[in-house]
DRENBA-788354 format. One record per residue: z, y, x of N, C-alpha, C, O in turn; residue in one letter. Coordinates in nm, 3 decimals, decimal comma. Layout:
n_z | n_y | n_x | ca_z | ca_y | ca_x | c_z | c_y | c_x | o_z | o_y | o_x | aa
Z | Y | X | Z | Y | X | Z | Y | X | Z | Y | X | a
...
end
This chain:
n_z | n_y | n_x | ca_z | ca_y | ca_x | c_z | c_y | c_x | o_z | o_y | o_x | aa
-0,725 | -1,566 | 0,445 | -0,693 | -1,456 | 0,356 | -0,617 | -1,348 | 0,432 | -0,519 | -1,376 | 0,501 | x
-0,659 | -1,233 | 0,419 | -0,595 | -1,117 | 0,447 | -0,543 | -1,040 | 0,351 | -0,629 | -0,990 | 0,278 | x
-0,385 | -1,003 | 0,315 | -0,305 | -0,886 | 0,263 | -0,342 | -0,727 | 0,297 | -0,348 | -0,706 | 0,418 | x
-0,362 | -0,641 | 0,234 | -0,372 | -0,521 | 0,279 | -0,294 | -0,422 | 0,189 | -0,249 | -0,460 | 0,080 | x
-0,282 | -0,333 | 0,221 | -0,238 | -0,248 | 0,104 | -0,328 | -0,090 | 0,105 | -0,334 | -0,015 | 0,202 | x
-0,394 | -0,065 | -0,035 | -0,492 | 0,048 | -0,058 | -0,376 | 0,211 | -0,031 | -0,255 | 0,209 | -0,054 | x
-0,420 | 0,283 | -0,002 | -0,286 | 0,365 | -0,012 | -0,331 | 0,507 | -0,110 | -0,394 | 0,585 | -0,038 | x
-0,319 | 0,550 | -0,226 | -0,366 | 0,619 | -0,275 | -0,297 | 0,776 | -0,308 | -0,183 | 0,765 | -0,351 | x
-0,341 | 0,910 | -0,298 | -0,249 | 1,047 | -0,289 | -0,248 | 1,063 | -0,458 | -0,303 | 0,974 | -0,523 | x
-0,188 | 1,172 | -0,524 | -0,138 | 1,164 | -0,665 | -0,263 | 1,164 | -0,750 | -0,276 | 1,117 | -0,863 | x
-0,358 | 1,231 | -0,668 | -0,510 | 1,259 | -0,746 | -0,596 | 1,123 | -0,749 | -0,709 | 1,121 | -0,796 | x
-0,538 | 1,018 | -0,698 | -0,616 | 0,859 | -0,736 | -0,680 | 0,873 | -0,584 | -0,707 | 0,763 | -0,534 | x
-0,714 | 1,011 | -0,486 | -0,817 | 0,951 | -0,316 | -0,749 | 0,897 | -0,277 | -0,627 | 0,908 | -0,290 | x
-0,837 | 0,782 | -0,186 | -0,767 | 0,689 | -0,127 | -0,770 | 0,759 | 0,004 | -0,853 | 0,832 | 0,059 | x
-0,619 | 0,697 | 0,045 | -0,567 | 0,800 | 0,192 | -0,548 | 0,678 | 0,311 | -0,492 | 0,571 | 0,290 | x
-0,602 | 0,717 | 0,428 | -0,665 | 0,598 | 0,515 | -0,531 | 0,675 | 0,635 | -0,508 | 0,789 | 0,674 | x
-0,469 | 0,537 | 0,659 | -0,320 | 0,605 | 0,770 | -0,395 | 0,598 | 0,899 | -0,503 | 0,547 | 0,929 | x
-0,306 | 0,667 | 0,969 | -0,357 | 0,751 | 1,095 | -0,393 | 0,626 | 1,192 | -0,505 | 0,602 | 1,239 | x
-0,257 | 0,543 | 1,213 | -0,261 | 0,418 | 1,321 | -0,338 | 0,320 | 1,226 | -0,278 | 0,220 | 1,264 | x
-0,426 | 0,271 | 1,128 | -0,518 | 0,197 | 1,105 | -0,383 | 0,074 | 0,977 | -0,268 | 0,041 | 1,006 | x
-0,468 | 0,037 | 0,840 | -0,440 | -0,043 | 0,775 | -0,302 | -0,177 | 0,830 | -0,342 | -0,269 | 0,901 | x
-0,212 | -0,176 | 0,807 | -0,125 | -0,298 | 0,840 | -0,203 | -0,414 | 0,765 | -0,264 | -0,394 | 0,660 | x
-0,197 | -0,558 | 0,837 | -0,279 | -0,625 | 0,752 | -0,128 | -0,783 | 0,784 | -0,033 | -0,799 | 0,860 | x
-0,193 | -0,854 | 0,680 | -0,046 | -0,965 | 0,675 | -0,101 | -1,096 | 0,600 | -0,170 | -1,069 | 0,501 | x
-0,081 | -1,248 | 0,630 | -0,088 | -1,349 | 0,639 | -0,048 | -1,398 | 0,520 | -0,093 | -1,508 | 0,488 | x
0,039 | -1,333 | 0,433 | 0,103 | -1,371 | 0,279 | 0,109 | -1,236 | 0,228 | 0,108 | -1,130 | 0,291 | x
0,115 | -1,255 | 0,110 | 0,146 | -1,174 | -0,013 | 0,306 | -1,150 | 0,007 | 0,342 | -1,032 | 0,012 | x
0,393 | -1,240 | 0,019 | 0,505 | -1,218 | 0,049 | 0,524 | -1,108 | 0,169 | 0,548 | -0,992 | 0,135 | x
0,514 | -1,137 | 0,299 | 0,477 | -1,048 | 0,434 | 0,459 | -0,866 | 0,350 | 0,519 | -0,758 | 0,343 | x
0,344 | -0,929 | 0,304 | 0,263 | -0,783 | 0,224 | 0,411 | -0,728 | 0,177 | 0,487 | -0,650 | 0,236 | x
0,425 | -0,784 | 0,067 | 0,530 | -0,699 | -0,050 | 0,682 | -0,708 | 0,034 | 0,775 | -0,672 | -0,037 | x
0,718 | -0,746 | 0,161 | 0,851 | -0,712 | 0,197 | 0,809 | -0,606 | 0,285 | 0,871 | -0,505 | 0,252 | x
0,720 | -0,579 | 0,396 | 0,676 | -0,453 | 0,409 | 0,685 | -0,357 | 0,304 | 0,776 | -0,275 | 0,311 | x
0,626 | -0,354 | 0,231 | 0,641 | -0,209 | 0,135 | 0,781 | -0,193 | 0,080 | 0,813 | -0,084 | 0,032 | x
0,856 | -0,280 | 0,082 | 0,997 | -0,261 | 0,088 | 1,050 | -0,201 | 0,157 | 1,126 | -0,116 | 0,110 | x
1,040 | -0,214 | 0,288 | 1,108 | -0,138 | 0,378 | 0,975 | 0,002 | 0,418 | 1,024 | 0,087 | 0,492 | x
0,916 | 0,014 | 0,402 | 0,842 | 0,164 | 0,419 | 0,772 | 0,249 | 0,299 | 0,666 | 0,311 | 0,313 | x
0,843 | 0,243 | 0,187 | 0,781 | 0,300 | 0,102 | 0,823 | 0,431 | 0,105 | 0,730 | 0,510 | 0,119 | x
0,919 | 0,474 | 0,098 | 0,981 | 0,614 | 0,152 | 0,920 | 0,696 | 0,263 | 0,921 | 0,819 | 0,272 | x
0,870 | 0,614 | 0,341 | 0,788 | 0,702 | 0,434 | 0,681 | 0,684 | 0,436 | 0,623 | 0,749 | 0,523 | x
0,608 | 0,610 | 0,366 | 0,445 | 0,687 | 0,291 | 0,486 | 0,736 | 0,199 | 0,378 | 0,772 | 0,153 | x
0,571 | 0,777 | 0,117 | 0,581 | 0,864 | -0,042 | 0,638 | 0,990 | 0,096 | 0,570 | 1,092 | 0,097 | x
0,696 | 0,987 | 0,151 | 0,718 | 1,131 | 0,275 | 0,554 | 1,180 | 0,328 | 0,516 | 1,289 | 0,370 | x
0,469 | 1,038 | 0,303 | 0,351 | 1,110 | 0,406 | 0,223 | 1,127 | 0,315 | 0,106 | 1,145 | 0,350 | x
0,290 | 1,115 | 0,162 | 0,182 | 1,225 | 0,030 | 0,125 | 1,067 | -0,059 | 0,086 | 1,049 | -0,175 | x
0,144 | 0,966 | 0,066 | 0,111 | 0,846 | -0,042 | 0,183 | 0,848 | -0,173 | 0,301 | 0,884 | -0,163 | x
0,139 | 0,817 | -0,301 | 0,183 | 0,838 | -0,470 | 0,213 | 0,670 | -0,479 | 0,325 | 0,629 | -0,513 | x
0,111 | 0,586 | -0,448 | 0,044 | 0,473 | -0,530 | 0,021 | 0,393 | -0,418 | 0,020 | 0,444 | -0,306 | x
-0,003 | 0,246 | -0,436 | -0,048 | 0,139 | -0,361 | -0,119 | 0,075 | -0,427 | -0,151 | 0,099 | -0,544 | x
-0,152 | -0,016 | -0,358 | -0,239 | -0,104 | -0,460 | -0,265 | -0,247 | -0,300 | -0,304 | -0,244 | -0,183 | x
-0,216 | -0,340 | -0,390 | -0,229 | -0,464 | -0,329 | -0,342 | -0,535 | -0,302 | -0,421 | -0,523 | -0,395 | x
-0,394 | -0,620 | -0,193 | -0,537 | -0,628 | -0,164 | -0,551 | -0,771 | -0,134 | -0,498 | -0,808 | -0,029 | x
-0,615 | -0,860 | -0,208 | -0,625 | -0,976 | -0,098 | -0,752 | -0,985 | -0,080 | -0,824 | -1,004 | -0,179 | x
-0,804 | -0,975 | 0,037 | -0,916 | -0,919 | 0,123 | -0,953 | -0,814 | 0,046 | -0,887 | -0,711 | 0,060 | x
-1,080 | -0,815 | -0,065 | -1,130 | -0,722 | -0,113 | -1,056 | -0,709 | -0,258 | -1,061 | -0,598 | -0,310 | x
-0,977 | -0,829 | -0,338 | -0,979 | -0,824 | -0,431 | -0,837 | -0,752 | -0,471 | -0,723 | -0,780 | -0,434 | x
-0,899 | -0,616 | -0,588 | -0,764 | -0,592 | -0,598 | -0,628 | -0,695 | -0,688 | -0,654 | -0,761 | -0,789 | x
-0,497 | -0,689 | -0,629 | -0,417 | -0,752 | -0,702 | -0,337 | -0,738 | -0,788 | -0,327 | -0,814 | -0,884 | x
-0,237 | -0,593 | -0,759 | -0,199 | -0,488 | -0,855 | -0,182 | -0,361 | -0,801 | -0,178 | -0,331 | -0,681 | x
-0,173 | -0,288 | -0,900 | -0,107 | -0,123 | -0,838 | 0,043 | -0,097 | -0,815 | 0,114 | -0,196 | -0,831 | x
0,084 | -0,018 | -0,792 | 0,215 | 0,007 | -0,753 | 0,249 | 0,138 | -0,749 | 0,205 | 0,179 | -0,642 | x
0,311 | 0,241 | -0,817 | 0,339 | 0,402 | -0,837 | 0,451 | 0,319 | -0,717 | 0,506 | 0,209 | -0,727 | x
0,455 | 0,435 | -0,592 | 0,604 | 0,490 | -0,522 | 0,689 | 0,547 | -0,583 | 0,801 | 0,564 | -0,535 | x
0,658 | 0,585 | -0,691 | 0,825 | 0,690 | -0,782 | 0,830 | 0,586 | -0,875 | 0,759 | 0,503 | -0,932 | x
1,008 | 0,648 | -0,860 | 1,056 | 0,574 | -0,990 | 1,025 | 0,609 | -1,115 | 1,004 | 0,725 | -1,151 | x
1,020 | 0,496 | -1,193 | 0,959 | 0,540 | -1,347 | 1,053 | 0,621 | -1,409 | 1,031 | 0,666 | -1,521 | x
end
């Protein structure tokens, strides 16, 4: 199984990062990454995430606070 994370701009396109998809071994791995870099994809126009295990989506995720 592979973790990924979808990265989406405010209009729902999906936005593909420059140095290529981070990919991760657990769901855990996955979701403490976006802990520590969510601020700097919401700096680089990312809105939204969306959790991946391989293809399947798992959930979404807004970067702003509600």
């Amino acid at each position: 199984m592979v973790w990924t994370w979808r990265y989406e701009a405010a209009d729902g396109s999906v936005l593909t990062p420059q140095d290529g998809a981070e990919e991760f071994t657990s769901q855990g791995d996955a979701e403490s990454w976006i802990g520590e870099e969510w601020k700097r994809l919401l700096e680089d126009g990312v809105e939204r995430v969306v959790l991946l295990e391989d293809d399947a989506e798992i959930y979404p995720m807004s970067l702003r606070a509600a």
